[in-house]
mmCIF file of the C-alpha atoms, coordinates in Angstrom:
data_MODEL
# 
_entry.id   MODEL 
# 
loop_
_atom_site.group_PDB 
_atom_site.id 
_atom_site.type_symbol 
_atom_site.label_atom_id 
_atom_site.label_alt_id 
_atom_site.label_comp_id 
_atom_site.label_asym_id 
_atom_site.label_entity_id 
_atom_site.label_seq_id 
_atom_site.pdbx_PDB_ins_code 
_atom_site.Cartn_x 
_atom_site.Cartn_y 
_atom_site.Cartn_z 
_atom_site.occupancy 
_atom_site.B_iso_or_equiv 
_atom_site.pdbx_formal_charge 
_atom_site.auth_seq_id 
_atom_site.auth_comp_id 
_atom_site.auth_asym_id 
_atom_site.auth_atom_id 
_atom_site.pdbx_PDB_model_num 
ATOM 1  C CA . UNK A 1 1  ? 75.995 10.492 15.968 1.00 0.00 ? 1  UNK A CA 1 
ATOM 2  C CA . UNK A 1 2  ? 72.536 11.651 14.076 1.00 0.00 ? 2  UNK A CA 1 
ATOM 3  C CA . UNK A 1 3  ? 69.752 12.020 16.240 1.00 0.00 ? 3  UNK A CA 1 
ATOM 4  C CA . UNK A 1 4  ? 66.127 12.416 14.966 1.00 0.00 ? 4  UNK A CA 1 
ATOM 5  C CA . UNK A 1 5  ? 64.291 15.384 15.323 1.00 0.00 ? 5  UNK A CA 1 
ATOM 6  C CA . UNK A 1 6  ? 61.732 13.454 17.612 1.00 0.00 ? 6  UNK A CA 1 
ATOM 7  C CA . UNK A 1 7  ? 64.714 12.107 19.808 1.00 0.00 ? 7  UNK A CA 1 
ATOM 8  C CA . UNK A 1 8  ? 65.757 16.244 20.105 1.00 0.00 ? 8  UNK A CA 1 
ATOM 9  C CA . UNK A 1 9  ? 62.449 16.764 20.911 1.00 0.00 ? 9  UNK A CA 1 
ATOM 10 C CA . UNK A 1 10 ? 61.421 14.163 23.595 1.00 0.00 ? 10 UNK A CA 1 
ATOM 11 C CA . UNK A 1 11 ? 64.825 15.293 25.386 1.00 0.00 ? 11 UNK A CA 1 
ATOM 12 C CA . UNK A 1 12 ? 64.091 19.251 25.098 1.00 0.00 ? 12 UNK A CA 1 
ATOM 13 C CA . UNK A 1 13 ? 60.669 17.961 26.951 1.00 0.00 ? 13 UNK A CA 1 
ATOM 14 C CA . UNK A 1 14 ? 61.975 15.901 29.438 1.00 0.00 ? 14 UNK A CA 1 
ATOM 15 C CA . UNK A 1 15 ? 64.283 19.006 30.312 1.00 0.00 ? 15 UNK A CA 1 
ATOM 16 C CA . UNK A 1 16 ? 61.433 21.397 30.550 1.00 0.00 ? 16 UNK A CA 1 
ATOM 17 C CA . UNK A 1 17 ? 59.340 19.700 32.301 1.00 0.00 ? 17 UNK A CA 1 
ATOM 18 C CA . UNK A 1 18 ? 62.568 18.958 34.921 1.00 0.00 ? 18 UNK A CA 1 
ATOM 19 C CA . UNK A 1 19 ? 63.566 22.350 35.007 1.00 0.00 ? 19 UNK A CA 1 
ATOM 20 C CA . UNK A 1 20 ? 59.564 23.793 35.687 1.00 0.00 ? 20 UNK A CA 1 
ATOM 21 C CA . UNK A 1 21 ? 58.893 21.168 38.369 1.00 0.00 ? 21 UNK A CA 1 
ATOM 22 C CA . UNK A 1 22 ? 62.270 22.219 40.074 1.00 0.00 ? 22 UNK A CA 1 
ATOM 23 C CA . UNK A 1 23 ? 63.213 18.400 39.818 1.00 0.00 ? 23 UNK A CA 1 
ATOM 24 C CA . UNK A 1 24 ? 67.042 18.670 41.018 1.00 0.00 ? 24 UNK A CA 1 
ATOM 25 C CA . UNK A 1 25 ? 67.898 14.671 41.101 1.00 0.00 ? 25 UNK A CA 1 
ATOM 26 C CA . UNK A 1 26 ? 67.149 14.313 37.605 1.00 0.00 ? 26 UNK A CA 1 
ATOM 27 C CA . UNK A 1 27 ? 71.198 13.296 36.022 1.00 0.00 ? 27 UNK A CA 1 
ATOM 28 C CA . UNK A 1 28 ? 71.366 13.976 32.304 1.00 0.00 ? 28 UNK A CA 1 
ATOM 29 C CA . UNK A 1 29 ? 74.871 13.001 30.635 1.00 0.00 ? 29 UNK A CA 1 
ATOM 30 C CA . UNK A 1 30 ? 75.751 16.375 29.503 1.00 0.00 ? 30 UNK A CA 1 
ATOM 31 C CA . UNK A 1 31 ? 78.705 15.041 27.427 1.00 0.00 ? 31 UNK A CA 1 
ATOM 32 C CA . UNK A 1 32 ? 76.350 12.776 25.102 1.00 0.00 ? 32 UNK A CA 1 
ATOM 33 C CA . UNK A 1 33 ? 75.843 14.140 22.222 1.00 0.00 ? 33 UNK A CA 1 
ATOM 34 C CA . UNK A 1 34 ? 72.179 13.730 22.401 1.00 0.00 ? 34 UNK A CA 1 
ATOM 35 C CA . UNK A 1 35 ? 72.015 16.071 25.357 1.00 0.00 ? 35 UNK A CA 1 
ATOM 36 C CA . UNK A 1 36 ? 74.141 18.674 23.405 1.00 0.00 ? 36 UNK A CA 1 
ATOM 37 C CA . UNK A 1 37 ? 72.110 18.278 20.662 1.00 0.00 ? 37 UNK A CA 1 
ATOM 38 C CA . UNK A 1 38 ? 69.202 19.450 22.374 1.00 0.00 ? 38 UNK A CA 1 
ATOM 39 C CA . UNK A 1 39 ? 70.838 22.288 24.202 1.00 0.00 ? 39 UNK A CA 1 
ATOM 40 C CA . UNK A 1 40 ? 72.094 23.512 20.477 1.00 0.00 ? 40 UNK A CA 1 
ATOM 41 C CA . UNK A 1 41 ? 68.125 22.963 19.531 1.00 0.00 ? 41 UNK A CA 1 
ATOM 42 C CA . UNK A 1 42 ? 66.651 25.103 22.576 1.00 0.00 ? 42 UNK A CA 1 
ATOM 43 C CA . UNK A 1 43 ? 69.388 28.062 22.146 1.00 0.00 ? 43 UNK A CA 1 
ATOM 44 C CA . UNK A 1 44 ? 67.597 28.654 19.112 1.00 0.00 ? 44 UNK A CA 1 
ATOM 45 C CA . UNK A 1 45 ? 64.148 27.562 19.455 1.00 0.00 ? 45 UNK A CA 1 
ATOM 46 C CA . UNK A 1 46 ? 61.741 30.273 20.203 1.00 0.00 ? 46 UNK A CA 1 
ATOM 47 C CA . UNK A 1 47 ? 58.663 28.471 21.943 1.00 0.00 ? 47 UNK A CA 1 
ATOM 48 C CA . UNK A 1 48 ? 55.340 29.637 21.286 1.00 0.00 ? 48 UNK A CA 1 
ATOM 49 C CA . UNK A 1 49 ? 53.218 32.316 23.158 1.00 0.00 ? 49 UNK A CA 1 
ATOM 50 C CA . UNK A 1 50 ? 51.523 30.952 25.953 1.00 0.00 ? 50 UNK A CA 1 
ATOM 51 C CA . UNK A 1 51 ? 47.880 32.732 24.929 1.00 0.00 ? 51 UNK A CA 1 
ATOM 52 C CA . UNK A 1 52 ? 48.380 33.780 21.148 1.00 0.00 ? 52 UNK A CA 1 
ATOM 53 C CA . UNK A 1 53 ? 44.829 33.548 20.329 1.00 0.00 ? 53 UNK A CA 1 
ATOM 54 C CA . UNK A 1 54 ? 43.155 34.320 23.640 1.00 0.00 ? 54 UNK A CA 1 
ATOM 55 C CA . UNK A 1 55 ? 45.216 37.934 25.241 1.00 0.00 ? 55 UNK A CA 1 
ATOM 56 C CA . UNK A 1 56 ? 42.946 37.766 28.671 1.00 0.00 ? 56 UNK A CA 1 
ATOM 57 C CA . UNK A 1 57 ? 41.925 34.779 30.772 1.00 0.00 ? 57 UNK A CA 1 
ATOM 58 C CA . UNK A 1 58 ? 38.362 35.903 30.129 1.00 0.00 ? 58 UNK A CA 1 
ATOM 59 C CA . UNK A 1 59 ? 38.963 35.603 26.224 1.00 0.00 ? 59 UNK A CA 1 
ATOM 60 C CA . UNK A 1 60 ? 40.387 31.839 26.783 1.00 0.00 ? 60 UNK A CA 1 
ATOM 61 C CA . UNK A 1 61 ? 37.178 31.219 29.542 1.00 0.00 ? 61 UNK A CA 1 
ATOM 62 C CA . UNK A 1 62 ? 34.571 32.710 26.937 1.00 0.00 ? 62 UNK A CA 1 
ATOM 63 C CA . UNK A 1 63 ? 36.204 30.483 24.537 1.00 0.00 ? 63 UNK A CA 1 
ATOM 64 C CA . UNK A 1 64 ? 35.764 27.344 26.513 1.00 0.00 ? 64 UNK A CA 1 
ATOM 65 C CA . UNK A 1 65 ? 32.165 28.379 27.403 1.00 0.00 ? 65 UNK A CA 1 
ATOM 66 C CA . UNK A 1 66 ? 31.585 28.236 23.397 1.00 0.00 ? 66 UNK A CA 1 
ATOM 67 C CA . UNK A 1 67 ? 33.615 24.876 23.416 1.00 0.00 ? 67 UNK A CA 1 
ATOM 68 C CA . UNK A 1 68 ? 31.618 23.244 25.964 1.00 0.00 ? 68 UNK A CA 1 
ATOM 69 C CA . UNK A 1 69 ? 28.190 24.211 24.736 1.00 0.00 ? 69 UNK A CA 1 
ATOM 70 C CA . UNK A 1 70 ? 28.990 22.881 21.330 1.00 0.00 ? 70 UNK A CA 1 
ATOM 71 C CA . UNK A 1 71 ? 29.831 19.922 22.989 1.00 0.00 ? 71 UNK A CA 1 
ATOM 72 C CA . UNK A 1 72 ? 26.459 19.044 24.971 1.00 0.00 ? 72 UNK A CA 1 
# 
C-alpha cells in the first residue's frame, strides 16, 4: 500500500518525538508497511541543523531581542 508523504511524515514525528522523550510503552506495528515506510524515509533523510542561521546562543538571543522590539 501507497502512503502519502504527510502520512510518512506524521509517523517519522510521532517516532521522534517517542524516541527524544525516552517514551518506552509506545507499540508501533513494525510489520505495517506504514511503519517501514517511514524507517526507509528517515535512513535517508538528513534533518536540518539545529542553529543554521544563528552559530552561538547569543546570535539566536540578539536575534530575538530584534524580534521582540519590532514587535512592541
Amino acid at each position: 500500500q501507497q502512503h502519502s508523504d504527510d502520512e510518512i511524515a506524521a509517523l517519522m514525528t510521532q517516532l521522534a518525538i517517542a524516541e527524544a522523550c525516552n517514551v518506552p510503552h509506545i507499540y508501533y506495528d513494525t510489520q505495517s508497511s506504514l511503519y517501514q515506510a517511514a524507517q526507509a524515509r528517515r535512513a535517508t533523510y538528513e534533518p536540518p541543523p539545529l542553529y543554521p542561521t544563528y552559530p552561538t546562543r547569543e546570535s539566536l538571543l540578539a536575534y530575538h531581542g530584534v524580534e521582540t522590539a519590532q514587535l512592541a
